[in-house]
C-alpha distance (Angstrom), angle and dihedral (degrees) to the residues before:
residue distance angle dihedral
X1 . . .
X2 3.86 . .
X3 3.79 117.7 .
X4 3.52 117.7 -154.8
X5 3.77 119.8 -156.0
X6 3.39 131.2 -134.5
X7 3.89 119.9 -123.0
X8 4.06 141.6 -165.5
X9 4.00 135.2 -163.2
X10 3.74 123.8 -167.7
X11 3.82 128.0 -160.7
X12 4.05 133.6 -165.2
X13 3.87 125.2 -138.2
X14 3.66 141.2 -173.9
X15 3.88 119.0 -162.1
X16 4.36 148.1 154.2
X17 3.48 116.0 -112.4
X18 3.47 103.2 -30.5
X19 4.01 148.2 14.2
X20 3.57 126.5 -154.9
X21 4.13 109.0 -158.5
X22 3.78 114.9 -160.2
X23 3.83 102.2 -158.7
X24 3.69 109.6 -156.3
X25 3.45 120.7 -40.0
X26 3.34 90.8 -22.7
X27 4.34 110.6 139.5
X28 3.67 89.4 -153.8
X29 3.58 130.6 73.9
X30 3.69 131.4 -125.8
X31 3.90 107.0 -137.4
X32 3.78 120.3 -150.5
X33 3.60 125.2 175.3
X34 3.51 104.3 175.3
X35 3.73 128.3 58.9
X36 3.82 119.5 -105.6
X37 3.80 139.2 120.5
X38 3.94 106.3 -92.0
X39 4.11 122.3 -172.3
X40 3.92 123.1 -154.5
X41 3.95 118.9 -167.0
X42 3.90 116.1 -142.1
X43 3.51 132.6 164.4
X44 3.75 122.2 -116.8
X45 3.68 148.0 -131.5
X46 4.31 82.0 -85.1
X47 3.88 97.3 52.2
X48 4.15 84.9 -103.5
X49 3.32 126.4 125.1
X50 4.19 117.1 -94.4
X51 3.73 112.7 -158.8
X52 3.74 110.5 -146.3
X53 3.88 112.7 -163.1
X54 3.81 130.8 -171.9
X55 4.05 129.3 -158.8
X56 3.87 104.1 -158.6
X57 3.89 124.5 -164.9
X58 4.33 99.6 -172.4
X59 3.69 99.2 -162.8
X60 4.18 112.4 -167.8
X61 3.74 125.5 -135.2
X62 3.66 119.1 -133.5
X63 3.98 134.4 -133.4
X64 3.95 104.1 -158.8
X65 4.03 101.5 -164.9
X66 4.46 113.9 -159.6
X67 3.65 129.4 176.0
X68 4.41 115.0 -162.0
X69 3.75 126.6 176.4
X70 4.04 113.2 -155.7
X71 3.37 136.7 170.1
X72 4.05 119.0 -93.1
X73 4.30 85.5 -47.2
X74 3.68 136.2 38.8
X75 3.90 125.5 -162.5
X76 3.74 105.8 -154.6
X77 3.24 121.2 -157.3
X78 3.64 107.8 -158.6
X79 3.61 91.3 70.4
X80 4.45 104.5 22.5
X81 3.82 80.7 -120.6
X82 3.92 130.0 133.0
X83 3.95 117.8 -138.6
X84 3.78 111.9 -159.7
X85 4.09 85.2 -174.4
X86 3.59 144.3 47.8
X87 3.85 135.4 -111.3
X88 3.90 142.7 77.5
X89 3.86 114.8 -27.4
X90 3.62 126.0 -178.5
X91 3.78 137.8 -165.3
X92 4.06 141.5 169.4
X93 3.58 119.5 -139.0
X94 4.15 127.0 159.1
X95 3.46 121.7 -96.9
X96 3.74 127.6 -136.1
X97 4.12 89.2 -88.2
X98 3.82 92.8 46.0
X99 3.57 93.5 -100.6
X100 4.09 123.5 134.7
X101 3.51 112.2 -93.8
X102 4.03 115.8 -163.3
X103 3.43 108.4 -156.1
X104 3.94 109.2 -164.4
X105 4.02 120.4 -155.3
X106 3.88 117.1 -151.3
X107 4.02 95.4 -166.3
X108 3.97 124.3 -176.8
X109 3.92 115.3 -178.3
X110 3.62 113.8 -154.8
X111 3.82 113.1 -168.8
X112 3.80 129.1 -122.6
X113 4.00 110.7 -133.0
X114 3.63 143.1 -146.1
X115 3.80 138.1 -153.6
X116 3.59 131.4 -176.2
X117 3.83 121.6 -150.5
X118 4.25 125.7 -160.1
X119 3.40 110.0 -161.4
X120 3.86 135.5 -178.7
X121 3.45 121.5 -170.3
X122 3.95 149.1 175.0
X123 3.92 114.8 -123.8
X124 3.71 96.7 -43.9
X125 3.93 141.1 19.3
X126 3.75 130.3 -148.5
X127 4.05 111.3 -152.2
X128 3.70 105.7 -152.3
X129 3.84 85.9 -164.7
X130 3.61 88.5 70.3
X131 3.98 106.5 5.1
X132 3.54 84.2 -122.3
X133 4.30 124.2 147.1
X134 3.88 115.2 -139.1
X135 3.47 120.5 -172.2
X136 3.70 103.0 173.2
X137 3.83 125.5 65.5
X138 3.94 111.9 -108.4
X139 3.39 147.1 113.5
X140 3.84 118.2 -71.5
X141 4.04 140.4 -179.2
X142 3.65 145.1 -167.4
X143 4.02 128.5 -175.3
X144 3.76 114.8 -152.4
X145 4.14 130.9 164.8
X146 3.77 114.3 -91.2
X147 4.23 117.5 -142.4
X148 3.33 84.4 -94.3
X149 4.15 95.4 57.8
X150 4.07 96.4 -110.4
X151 3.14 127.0 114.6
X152 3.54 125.6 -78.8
X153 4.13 108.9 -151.4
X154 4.18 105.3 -157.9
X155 3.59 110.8 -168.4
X156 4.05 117.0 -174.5
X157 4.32 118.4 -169.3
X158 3.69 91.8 -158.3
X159 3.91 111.0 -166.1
X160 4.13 101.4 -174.5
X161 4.39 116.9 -159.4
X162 3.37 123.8 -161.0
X163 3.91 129.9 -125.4
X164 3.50 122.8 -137.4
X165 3.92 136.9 -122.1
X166 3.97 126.9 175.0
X167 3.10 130.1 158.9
X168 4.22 122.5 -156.2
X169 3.69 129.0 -174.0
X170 3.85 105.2 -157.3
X171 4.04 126.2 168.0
X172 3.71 118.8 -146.5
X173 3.79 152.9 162.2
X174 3.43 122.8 -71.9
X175 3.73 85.1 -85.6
X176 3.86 114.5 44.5
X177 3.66 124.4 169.7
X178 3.97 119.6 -137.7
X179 4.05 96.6 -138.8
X180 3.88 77.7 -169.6
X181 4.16 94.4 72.2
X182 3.50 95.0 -1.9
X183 3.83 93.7 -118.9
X184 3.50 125.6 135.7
X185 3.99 128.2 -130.2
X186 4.01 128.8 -157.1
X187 3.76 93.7 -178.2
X188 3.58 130.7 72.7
X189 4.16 111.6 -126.2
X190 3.55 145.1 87.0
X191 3.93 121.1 -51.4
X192 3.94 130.4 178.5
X193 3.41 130.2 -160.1
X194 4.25 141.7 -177.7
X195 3.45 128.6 -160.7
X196 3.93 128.3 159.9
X197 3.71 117.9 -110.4
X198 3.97 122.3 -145.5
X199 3.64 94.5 -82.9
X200 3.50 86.0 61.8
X201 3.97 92.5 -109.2
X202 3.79 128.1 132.1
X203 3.65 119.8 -98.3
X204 3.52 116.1 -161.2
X205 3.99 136.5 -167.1
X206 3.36 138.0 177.8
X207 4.23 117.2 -166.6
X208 3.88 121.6 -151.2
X209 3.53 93.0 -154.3
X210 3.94 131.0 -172.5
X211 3.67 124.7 176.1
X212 3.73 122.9 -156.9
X213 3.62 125.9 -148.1
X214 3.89 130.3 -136.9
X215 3.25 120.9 -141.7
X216 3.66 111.6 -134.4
X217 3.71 104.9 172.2
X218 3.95 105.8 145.4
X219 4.38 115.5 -165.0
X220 4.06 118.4 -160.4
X221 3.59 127.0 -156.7
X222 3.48 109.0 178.2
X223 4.12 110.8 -51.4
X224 3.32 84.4 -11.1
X225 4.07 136.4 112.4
X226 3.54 131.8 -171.4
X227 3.62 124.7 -176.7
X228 4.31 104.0 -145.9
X229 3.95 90.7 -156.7
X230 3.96 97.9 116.9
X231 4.05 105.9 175.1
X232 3.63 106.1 128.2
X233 3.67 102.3 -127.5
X234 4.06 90.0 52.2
X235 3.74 110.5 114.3
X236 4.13 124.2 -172.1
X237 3.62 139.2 -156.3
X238 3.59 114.1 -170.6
X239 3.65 119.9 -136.4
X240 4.01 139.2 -148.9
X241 3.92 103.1 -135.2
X242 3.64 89.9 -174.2
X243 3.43 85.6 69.0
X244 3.71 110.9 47.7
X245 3.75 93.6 -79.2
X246 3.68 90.7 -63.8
X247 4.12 109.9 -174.9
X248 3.81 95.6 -121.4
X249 3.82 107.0 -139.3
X250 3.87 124.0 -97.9
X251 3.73 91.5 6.5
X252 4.26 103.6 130.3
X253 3.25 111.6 119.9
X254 3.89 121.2 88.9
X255 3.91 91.3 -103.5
X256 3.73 130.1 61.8
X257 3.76 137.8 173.1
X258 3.21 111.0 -166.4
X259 3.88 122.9 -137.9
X260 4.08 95.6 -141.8
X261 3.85 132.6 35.4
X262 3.55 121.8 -97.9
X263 3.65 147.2 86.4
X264 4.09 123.6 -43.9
X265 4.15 146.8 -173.0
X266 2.76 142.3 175.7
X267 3.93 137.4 -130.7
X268 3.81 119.5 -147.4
X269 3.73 123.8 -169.2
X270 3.98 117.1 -168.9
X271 3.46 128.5 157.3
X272 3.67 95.9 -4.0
X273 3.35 90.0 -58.8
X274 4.11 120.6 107.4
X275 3.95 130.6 -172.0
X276 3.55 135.0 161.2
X277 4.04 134.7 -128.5
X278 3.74 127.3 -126.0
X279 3.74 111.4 -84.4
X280 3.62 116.5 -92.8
X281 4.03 124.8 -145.0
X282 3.86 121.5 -138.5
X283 3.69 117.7 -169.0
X284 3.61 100.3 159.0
X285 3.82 105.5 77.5
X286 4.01 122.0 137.5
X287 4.02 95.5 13.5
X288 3.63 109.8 124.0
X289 4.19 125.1 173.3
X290 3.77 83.8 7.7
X291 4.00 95.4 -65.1
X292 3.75 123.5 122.6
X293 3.96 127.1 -170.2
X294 3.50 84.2 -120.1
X295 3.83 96.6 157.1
X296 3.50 94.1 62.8
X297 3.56 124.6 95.1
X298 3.96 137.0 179.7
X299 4.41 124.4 -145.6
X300 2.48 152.1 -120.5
X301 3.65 99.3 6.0
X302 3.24 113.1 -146.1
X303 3.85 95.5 26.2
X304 3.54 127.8 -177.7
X305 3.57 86.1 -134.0
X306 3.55 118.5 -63.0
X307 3.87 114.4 81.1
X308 3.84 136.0 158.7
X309 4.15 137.7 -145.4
X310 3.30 115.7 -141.1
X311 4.05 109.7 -168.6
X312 3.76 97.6 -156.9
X313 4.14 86.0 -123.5
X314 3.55 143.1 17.9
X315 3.72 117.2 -68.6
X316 4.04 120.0 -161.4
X317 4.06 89.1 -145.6
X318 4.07 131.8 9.4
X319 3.92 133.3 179.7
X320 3.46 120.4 -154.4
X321 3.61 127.0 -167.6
X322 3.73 128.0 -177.0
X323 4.00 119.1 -164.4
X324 3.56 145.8 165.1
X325 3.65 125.0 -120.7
X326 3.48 100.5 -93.9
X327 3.98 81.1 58.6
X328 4.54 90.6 -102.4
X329 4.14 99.6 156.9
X330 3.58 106.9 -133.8
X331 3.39 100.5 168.4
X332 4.31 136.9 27.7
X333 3.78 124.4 -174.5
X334 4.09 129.8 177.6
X335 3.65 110.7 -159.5
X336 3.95 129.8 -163.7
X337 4.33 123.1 -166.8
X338 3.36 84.5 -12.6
X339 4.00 120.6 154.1
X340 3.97 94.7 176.6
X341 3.66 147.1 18.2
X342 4.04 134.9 -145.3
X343 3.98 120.2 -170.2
X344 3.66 136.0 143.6
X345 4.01 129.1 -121.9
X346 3.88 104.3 -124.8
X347 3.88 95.4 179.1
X348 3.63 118.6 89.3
X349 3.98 130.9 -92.5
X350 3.62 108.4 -47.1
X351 3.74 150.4 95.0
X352 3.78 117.1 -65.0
X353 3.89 134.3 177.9
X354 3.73 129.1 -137.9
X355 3.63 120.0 -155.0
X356 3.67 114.7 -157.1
X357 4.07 127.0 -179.0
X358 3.25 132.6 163.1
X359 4.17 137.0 -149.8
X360 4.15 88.2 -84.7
X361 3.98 81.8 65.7
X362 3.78 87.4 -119.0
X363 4.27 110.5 141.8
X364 3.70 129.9 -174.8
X365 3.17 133.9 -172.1
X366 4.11 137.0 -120.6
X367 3.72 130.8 -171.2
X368 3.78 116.9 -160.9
X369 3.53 135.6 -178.1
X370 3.95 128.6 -148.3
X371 3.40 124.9 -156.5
């Protein structure tokens, strides 16, 4: 008799999750996922039974699951990697048991942002971005947090213009133009003025102003005129107003007789400033002792040249003189029993005088025109 003993074997694993056992020559797995010891009873090469026993360890994986919010990049440490963008990420590491463990990255990228600021101002600049007062052109910046918790990079190019303020004490006429506004003043004080310059500043001015006065006060006794204005640095030209203010020639002192009737002023200049008197009328030329040459008379007047004297009687001697204003002769006659005179102006269009005086010494006179 042969007895035949029956015999067993036992193994230990480790595994994740699961473990599928095949048991001996078994195709199909037996899956455990949970640790225990588990037996299996087979029969051996004898016919006897073979106990098969299995020591399990089921160790679990892990999936780790994170959410982050950066700013326009995010290191992440799982992996040593940089993400410049959001979304869902995903990587496998081991776990303490040897086991996969998935960790999973929930990643929103909020951006940084920056804004660039031209400004122009006059003397200074507040930046409400910063409350700050710049007086000096440059380049500035600021970094606040956006709405979404980034940075917000401000930078201001500042360019800074300066207003102007001058002050000028002048003394004028009683007419003085302000070249600053191009206004004129009659009155001496203090004026003030703004205007914007081209860099769109203010430009400001205030004039001191005093106005001096001329005195053109003019006395006449007989033919003659005297300006009364006796400051020493005056200076006077005396002018014919019958003849568009015409500066008669060698008239400059502050008296003047005049060598024809008619209407005079005079100009006075003093202290840079200039004004002229009210005209003046003469109307007693050429009478001496009280006796004119009143009979005498000069036409046609204006002439286009030709003209003739008539005396009003016969004279035993007469001198004429012809002259321009500025007192040129241009022409001298000596007349003897004469009782008239005929002669032609040569010169060109003008005014001339003709001085006539007879053998009694008596003169008069004439203004004629030629055109």
């Amino acid at each position: 008799m042969t007895i035949n003993h029956s015999d067993s074997t036992g193994t230990s694993v480790t595994a994740c999750d699961s473990y599928d056992w095949y048991v001996g020559n078994a195709t199909s797995p037996i899956t455990y996922t949970s640790s225990g010891v588990y037996t299996v009873t087979l029969t051996n090469s004898n016919g006897c039974d073979s106990l098969v026993s299995l020591d399990l360890t089921i160790n679990n994986s892990d999936t780790v699951n994170t959410s982050a919010t950066a700013c326009d990049s995010y290191f992440w440490p799982a992996n040593g990697t940089t993400l410049n963008d959001g979304g869902i990420y995903q990587v496998t590491l081991t776990n303490s048991v040897g086991c996969d463990s998935v960790v999973i990255l929930d990643l929103t990228l909020n951006l940084s942002d920056t804004i660039n600021d031209t400004i122009t101002a006059c003397d200074s600049y507040t930046w409400a971005v910063n409350s700050m007062t710049y007086t000096s052109s440059g380049n500035y910046s600021h970094t606040l947090t956006n709405a979404s918790g980034c940075d917000s990079v401000i930078n201001l190019n500042l360019t800074i213009n300066n207003s102007f303020h001058d002050v000028d004490s002048e003394n004028g006429c009683e007419g003085y133009l302000w070249s600053f506004n191009s206004q004129l003043y009659t009155q001496s004080g203090t004026y003030y003025d703004t205007l914007t310059t081209v860099n769109g500043c203010d430009s400001s001015m205030t004039l001191h102003l005093t106005l001096d006065s001329i005195n053109t006060s003019v006395s006449q006794s007989g033919a003659t005129l005297t300006a009364l204005n006796t400051s020493s640095t005056a200076t006077f030209q005396w002018l014919d107003c019958d003849n568009s203010f015409t500066p008669i020639t060698g008239a400059d002192s502050s008296s003047f007789t005049p060598a024809v009737n008619g209407n005079y002023a005079v100009l006075i200049l003093d202290n840079g400033c200039a004004d002229t008197s009210a005209c003046y009328e003469v109307n007693n030329v050429g009478l001496e002792g009280g006796f004119a040459l009143s009979s005498i008379s000069v036409f046609p007047n204006p002439t286009t040249g030709d003209y003739q004297v008539d005396f009003g009687r016969a004279y035993n001697k007469v001198r004429i003189t012809v002259t321009d204003l500025a007192g040129k002769v241009l022409e001298k006659h000596h007349l003897e029993n004469s009782q008239s005179f005929n002669s032609t102006l040569d010169g060109p269009k003008g005014m001339y005088m003709i001085w006539i005086q007879t053998e009694y010494r008596k003169q008069q006179v004439f203004r004629i025109v030629k055109d």
